[in-house]
C-alpha positions as CSV (number, residue, x, y, z in Angstrom):
1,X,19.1,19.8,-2.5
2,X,18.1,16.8,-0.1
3,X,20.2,14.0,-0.9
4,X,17.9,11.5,-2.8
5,X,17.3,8.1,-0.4
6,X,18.8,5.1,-0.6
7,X,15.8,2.7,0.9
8,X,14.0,0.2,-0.7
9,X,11.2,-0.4,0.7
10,X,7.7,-2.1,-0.1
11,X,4.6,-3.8,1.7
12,X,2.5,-5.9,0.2
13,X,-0.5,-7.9,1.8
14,X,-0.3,-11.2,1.1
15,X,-3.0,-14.4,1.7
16,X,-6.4,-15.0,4.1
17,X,-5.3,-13.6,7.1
18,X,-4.5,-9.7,6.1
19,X,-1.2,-10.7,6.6
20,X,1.6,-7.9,5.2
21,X,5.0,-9.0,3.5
22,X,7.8,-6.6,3.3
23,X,11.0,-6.1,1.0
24,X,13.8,-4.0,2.8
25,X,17.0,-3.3,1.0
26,X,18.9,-0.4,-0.9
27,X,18.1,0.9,-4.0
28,X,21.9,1.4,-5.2
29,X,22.7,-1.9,-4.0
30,X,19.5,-3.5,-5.9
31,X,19.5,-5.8,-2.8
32,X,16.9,-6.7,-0.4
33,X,15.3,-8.8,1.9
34,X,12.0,-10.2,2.4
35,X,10.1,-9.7,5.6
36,X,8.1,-13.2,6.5
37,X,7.2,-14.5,2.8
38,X,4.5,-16.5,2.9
39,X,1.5,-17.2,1.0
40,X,3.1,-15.6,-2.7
41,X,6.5,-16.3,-2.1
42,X,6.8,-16.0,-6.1
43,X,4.7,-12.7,-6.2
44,X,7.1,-11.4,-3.7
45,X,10.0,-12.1,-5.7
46,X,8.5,-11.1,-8.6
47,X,7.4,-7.1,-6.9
48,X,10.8,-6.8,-6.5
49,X,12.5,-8.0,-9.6
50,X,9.9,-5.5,-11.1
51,X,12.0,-3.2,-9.8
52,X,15.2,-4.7,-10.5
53,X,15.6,-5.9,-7.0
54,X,17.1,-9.1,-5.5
55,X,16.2,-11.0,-2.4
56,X,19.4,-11.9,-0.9
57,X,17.5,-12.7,2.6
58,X,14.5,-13.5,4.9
59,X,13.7,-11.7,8.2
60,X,11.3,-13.5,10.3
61,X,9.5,-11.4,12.8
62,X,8.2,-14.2,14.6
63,X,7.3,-18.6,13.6
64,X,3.4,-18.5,13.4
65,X,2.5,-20.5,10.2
66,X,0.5,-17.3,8.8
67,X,4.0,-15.4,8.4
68,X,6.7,-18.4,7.5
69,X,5.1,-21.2,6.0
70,X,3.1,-24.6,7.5
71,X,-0.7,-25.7,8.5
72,X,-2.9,-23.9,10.5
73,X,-6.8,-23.6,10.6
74,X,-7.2,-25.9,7.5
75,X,-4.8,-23.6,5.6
76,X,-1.2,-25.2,4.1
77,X,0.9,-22.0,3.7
78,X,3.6,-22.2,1.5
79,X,6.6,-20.1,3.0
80,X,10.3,-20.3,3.7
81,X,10.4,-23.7,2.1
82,X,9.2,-22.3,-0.7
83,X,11.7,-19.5,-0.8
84,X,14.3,-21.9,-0.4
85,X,13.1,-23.9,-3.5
86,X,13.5,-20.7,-5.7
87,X,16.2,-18.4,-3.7
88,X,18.4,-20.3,-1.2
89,X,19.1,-17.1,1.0
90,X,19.8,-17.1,4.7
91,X,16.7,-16.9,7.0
92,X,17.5,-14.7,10.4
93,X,15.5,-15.4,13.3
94,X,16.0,-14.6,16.9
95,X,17.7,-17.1,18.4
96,X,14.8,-18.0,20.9
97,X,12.4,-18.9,17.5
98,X,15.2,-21.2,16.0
99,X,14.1,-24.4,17.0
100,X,10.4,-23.8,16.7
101,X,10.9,-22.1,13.1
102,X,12.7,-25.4,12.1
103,X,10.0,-27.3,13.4
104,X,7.4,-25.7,11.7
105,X,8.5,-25.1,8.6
106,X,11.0,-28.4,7.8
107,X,14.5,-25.5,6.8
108,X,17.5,-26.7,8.7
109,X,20.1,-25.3,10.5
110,X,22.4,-24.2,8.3
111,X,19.2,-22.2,6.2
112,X,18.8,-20.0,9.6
113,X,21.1,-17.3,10.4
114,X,20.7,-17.0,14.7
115,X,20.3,-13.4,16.3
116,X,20.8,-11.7,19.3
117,X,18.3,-8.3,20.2
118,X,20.1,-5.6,18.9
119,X,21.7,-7.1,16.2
120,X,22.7,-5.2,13.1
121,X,21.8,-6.2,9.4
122,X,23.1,-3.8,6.9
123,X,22.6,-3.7,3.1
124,X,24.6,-0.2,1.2
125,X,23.3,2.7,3.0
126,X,20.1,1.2,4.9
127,X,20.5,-0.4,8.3
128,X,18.2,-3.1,9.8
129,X,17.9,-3.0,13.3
130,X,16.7,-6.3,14.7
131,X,14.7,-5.5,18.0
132,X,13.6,-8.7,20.4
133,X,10.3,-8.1,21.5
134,X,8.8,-11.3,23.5
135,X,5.7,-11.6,24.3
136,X,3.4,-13.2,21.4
137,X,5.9,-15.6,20.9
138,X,9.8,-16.2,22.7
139,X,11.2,-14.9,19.9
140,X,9.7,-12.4,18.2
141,X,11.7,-10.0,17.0
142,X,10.6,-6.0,15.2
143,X,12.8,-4.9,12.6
144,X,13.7,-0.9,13.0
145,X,15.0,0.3,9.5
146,X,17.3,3.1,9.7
147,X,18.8,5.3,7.2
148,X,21.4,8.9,7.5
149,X,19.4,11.7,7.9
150,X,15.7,10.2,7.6
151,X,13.1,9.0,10.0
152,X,13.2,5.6,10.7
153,X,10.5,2.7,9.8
154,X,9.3,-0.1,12.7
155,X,8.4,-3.2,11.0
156,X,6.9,-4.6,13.9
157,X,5.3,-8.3,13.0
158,X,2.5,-9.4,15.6
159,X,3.9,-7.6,18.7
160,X,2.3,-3.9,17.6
161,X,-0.9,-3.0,15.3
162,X,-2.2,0.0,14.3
163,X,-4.9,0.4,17.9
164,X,-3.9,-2.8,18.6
165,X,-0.9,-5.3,19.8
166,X,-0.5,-8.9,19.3
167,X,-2.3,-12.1,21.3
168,X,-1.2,-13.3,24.4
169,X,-3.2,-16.2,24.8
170,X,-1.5,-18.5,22.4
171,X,1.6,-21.5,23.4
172,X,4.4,-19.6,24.4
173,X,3.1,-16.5,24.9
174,X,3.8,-14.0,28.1
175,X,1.7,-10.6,28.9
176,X,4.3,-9.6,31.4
177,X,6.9,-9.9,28.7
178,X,4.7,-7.9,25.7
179,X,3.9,-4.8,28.0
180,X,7.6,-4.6,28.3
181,X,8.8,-5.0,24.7
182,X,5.2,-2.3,24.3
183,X,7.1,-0.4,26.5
184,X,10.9,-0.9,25.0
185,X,8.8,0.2,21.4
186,X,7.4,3.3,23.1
187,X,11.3,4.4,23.4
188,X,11.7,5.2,19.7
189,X,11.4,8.3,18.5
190,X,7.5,9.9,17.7
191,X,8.5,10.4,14.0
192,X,8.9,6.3,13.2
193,X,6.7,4.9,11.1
194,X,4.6,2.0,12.1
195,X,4.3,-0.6,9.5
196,X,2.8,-4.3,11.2
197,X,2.6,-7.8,10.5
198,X,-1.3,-7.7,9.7
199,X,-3.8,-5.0,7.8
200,X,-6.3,-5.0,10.9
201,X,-7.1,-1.1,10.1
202,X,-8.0,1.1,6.8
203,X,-4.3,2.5,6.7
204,X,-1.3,0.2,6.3
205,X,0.9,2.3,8.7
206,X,1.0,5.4,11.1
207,X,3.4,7.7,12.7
208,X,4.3,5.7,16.3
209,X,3.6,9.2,18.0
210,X,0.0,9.0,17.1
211,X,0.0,5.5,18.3
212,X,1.0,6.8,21.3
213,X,-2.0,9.0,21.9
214,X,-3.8,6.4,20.7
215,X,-3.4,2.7,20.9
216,X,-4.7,2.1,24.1
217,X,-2.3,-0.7,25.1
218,X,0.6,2.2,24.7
219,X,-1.6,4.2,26.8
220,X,-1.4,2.0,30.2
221,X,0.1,3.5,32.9
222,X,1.8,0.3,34.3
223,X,1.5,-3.3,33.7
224,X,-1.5,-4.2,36.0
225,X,-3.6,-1.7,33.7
226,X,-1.9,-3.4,30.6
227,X,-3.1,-7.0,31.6
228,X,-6.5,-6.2,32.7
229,X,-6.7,-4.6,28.9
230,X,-5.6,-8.1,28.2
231,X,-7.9,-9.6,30.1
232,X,-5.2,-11.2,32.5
């Protein structure tokens, strides 16, 4: 008999922008953490003490107000500030968004945890893979959850959608630098599941070997290609 899993895992779309929150953690544990809460930082709290689950951590994928918290087209987001007020829990960001996550959404120093690419969150039996992936912002960061014996899931913010990727025409952007972490992301294995930072499509996720046939910025052959996709 296949030994039962120990992931706990959830997505849940969350405000005006089709933006998608995830909880990551282990079941035995009864520990997660919350991928950029924004919008219902309560209802995310709530899903996963539902489940008798609690958030003992933030990942941020990258510092647009949409996924932590701040103003943006008219919109004041409530975010990690939020979560702070009701679950002081360390926040892990890149090291490259530190500054600019601070900026934006008022935490201080000591509420951020600073990462390197390839750093190595763990919580019981689930392991959380922090991959940097500039390119929509400096920092941005894809989180690649891995478990014994299972495939693995790509929480991968604003640098991949399902058909899509993220812009590159935004402060702090760099094409050159997104057709290489597109390229770094093509590296994992065909049976990961795809799970981005926004609900642009009908399905919430996909296999990243069918977005290999078919997101068409996975698809160019070198980076010239890529940035005339990108209008560059």
């Amino acid at each position: 008999m296949a030994e039962a899993s120990d992931l706990y895992f959830a997505q849940q779309k969350v405000g005006e922008m089709a933006n998608l929150a995830y909880l990551i953690g282990s079941r035995e544990q009864r520990k997660a953490l919350v991928v950029d809460p924004a919008w219902d930082v309560q209802g995310l709290i709530d899903l996963a003490a539902q489940d008798d689950v609690e958030v003992v951590g933030a990942l941020v994928t990258h510092y647009h107000q949409d996924h932590v918290g701040g103003e943006i087209f008219g919109h004041n987001i409530e975010g990690l500030a939020k979560l702070l007020e009701v679950a002081p829990v360390p926040i892990h960001v890149n090291k490259n968004e530190a500054q600019g996550l601070i900026q934006i959404t008022g935490v201080s120093t000591g509420d951020i945890v600073e990462h390197e690419g390839g750093d190595l969150l763990e919580i019981g039996g689930i392991g959380i893979r922090l991959i940097h992936t500039p390119g929509h912002t400096p920092g941005s960061q894809c989180f690649l959850v891995e478990e014994r014996d299972q495939s693995g899931q790509l929480v991968s913010g604003d640098t991949l959608f399902l058909n899509g990727c993220g812009r590159v025409d935004l402060p702090g952007a760099d094409p050159k630098a997104m057709y290489e972490s597109l390229e770094t992301l093509k590296q994992l294995p065909d049976d990961t599941t795809l799970f981005p930072g926004h609900l642009y499509s009908p399905e919430g996720h996909d296999s990243l070997g069918d977005q290999k046939r078919t997101n068409p910025y996975l698809r160019a052959d070198d980076v010239e290609m890529f940035l005339s996709f990108m209008g560059q």
